[in-house]
DOGUKOL-668704 format. One record per residue (C-alpha): residue in one letter; chain; x, y, z. Coordinates in nm, 4 decimals. Example, Ala and Ser with C-alpha at 12.3 -4.5 7.8 and 13.67 -1.06 7.14 Angstrom:
2
r->a	c->A	c1->1.2300	c2->-0.4500	c3->0.7800
r->s	c->A	c1->1.3670	c2->-0.1060	c3->0.7140
***
This chain:
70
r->x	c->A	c1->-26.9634	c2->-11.9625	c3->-11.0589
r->x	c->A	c1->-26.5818	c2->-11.8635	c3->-11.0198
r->x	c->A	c1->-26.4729	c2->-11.4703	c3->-11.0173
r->x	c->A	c1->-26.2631	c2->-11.5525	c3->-11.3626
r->x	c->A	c1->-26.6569	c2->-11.6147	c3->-11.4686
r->x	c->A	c1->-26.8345	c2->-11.3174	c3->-11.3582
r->x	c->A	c1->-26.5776	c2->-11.1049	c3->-11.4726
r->x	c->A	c1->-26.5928	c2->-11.2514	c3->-11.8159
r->x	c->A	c1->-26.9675	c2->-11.1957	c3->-11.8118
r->x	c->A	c1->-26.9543	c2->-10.7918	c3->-11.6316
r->x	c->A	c1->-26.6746	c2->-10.7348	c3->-11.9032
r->x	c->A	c1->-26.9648	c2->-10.8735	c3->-12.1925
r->x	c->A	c1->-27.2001	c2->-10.6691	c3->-12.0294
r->x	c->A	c1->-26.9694	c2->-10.3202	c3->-12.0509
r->x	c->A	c1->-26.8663	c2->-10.3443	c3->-11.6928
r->x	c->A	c1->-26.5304	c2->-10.2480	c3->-11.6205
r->x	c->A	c1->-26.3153	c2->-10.3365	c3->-11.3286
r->x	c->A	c1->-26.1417	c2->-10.0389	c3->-11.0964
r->x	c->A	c1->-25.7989	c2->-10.0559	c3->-11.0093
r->x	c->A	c1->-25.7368	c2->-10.2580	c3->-10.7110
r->x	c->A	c1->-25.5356	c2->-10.2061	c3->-10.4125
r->x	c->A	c1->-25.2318	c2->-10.3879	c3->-10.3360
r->x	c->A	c1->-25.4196	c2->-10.6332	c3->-10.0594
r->x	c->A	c1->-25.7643	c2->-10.7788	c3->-9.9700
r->x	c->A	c1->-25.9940	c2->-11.0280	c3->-10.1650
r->x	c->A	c1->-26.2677	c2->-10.7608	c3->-10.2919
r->x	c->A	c1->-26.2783	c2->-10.6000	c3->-10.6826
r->x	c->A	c1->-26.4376	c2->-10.3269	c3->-10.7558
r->x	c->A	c1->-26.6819	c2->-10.2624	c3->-11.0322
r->x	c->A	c1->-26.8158	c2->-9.9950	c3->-11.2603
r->x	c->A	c1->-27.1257	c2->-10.0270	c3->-11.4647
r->x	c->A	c1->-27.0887	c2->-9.7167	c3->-11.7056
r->x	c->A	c1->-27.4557	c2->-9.7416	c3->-11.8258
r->x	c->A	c1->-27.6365	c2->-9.6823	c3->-11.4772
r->x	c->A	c1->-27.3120	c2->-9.5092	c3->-11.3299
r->x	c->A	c1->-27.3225	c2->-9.7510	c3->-11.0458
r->x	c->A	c1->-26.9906	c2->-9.9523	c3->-10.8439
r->x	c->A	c1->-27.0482	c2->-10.2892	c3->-10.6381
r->x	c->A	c1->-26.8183	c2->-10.5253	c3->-10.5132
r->x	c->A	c1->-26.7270	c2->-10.8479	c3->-10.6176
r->x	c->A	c1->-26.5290	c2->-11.1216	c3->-10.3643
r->x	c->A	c1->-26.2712	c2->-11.2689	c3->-10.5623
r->x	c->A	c1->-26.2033	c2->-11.6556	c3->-10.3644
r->x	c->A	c1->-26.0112	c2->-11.7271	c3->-10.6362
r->x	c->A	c1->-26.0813	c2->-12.0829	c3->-10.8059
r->x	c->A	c1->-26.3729	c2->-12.1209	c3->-10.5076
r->x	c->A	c1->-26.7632	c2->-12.0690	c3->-10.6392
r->x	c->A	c1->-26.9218	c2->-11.7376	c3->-10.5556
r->x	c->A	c1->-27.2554	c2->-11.7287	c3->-10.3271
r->x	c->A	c1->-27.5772	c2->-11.7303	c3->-10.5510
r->x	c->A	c1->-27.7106	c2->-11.4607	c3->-10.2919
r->x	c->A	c1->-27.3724	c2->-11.2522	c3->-10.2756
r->x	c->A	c1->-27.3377	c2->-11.2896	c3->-10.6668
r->x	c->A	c1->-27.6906	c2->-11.1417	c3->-10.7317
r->x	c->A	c1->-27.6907	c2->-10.8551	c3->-10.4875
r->x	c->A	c1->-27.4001	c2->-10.7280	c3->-10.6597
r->x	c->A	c1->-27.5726	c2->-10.7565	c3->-11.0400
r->x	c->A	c1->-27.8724	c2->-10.5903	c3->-10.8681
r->x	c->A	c1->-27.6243	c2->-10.2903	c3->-10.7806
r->x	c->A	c1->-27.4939	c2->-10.2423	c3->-11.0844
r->x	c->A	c1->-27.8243	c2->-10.2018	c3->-11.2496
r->x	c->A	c1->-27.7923	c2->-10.5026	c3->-11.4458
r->x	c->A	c1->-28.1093	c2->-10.7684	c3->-11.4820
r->x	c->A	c1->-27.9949	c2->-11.1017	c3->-11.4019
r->x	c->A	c1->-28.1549	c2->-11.2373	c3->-11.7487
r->x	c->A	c1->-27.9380	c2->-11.0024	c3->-11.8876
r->x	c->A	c1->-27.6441	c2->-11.1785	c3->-11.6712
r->x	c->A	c1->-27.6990	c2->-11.5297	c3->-11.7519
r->x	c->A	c1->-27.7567	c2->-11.4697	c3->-12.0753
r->x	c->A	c1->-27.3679	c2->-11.3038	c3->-12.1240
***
Protein backbone atom coordinates (compact mmCIF):
# COMPACT_ATOMS: atom_id res chain seq x y z
CA UNK A 1 0.00 0.00 0.00
CA UNK A 2 1.35 3.50 -1.27
CA UNK A 3 1.42 6.69 1.28
CA UNK A 4 -1.28 8.47 -1.28
CA UNK A 5 -3.33 5.21 0.20
CA UNK A 6 -2.93 5.39 3.81
CA UNK A 7 -3.47 8.88 3.83
CA UNK A 8 -6.72 8.51 2.02
CA UNK A 9 -7.73 5.90 4.58
CA UNK A 10 -6.22 8.08 8.12
CA UNK A 11 -8.10 11.10 6.43
CA UNK A 12 -11.58 8.53 6.34
CA UNK A 13 -10.78 7.61 9.64
CA UNK A 14 -10.58 11.53 11.10
CA UNK A 15 -6.85 11.55 11.08
CA UNK A 16 -5.30 14.62 10.12
CA UNK A 17 -1.86 15.24 8.82
CA UNK A 18 0.65 17.95 10.72
CA UNK A 19 2.43 20.38 8.84
CA UNK A 20 5.59 19.12 7.50
CA UNK A 21 8.97 20.46 7.42
CA UNK A 22 10.64 21.62 4.42
CA UNK A 23 12.94 18.18 4.09
CA UNK A 24 12.96 14.46 5.05
CA UNK A 25 10.62 11.53 3.93
CA UNK A 26 8.49 11.21 7.34
CA UNK A 27 4.61 12.79 7.86
CA UNK A 28 3.30 13.31 10.79
CA UNK A 29 -0.05 12.28 12.09
CA UNK A 30 -2.78 13.24 14.50
CA UNK A 31 -5.56 10.99 15.55
CA UNK A 32 -7.97 13.57 17.32
CA UNK A 33 -10.10 10.77 18.93
CA UNK A 34 -7.28 9.07 21.15
CA UNK A 35 -5.10 12.38 21.03
CA UNK A 36 -2.24 10.34 19.75
CA UNK A 37 0.72 11.37 16.70
CA UNK A 38 2.76 8.54 14.76
CA UNK A 39 4.73 8.70 11.84
CA UNK A 40 4.18 7.69 8.53
CA UNK A 41 7.32 7.15 5.76
CA UNK A 42 6.21 8.65 2.72
CA UNK A 43 8.54 6.52 -0.34
CA UNK A 44 6.49 8.09 -2.56
CA UNK A 45 4.89 5.73 -5.38
CA UNK A 46 6.99 2.68 -3.42
CA UNK A 47 4.64 0.17 -1.09
CA UNK A 48 4.81 0.75 2.63
CA UNK A 49 6.09 -2.22 5.05
CA UNK A 50 3.07 -4.34 6.37
CA UNK A 51 5.03 -4.25 9.82
CA UNK A 52 5.97 -0.39 9.63
CA UNK A 53 2.33 0.37 8.31
CA UNK A 54 0.66 -1.40 11.34
CA UNK A 55 2.82 -0.13 14.15
CA UNK A 56 1.87 3.21 13.17
CA UNK A 57 -2.23 2.38 13.11
CA UNK A 58 -1.49 0.71 16.49
CA UNK A 59 -0.17 4.28 17.68
CA UNK A 60 -2.77 6.14 16.70
CA UNK A 61 -5.27 4.10 18.52
CA UNK A 62 -6.88 2.91 15.52
CA UNK A 63 -7.92 -1.09 15.10
CA UNK A 64 -6.63 -2.32 11.95
CA UNK A 65 -10.31 -3.75 11.03
CA UNK A 66 -11.20 -0.41 11.41
CA UNK A 67 -8.22 0.45 8.81
CA UNK A 68 -8.92 -1.92 6.13
CA UNK A 69 -12.22 -1.43 6.25
CA UNK A 70 -11.74 2.69 5.30
Amino acid sequence: MTYREVARKLRALGCQELPRRPTGSHRKWFNPATQRVTVVPDWGGKDLKIGTLRAAVRQLGIEWSDFEAA
